[in-house]
N, C-alpha and C positions, 0 to 999 in steps of 0.2 A: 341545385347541385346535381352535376351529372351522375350515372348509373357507375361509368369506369369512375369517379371519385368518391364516390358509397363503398364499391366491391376494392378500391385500391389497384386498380388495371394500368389507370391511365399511366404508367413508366413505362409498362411494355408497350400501350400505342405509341410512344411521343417517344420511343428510342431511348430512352434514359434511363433503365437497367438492363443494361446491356450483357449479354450470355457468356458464361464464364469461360475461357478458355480451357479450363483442367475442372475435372470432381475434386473435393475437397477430402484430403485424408480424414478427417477428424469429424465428427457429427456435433454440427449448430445447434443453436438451443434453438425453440422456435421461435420463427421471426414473421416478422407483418408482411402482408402483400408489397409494402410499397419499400422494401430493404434492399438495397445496393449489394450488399454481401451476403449470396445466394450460393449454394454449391450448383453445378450444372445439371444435377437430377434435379432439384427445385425450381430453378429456373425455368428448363424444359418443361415442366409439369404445371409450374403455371402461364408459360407464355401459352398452352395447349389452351388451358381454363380460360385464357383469355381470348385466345381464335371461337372458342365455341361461343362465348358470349356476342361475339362477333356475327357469325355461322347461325347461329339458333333464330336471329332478331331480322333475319336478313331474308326475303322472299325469295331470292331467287342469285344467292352467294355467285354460282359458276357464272354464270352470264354477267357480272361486272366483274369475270376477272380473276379471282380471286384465290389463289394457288393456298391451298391449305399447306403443303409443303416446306412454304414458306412462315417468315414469324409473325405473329402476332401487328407489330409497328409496321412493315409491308404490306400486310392488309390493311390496313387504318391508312395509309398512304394511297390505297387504290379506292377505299372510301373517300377519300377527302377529292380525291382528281378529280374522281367521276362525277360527284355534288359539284365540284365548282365548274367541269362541262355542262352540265344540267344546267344548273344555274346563270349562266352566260349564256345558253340560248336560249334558255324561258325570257332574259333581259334584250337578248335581240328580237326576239319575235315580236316582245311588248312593244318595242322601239318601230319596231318595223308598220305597227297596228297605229301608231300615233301618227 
């Protein structure tokens, strides 16, 4: 079991809680990491938890890219490109050595 399904992250990697349009008049009772129905301070405040988890694990974030600016799933997006570049040309070179 991955780290983002322990801490409950992985929605903000995978796009699937998506950022509320408006703050919520009324205050929610508290809710899980992994809950659909967030106010926009919530939200904001964990896709951040979730960039750092990102950020923190990462030698060298800026050089792949990586716009803190942006959300949480946008990084996990330039995660995922960059491994499957890496990885297609560690497989070419193999290729190329055979």
């Amino acid at each position: 079991m991955s780290i983002t399904v322990l801490k409950g992250v992985s929605g903000y990697l995978n796009d699937t809680i998506n950022k509320p349009t408006k703050s919520l008049t009324k205050q929610l009772p508290k809710t899980p990491w992994n809950s659909l129905n967030l106010s926009k301070d919530k939200w904001e405040t964990r896709n951040v938890r979730t960039k750092i988890l990102l950020i923190f694990n990462t030698k060298n974030f800026i050089k792949l890219g990586i716009d803190v600016n942006r959300t949480a799933a946008d990084a996990w997006k330039t995660y995922k490109s960059d491994y499957k570049t890496a990885s297609d040309m560690v497989r070419q070179n193999t290729e190329q050595e055979l």
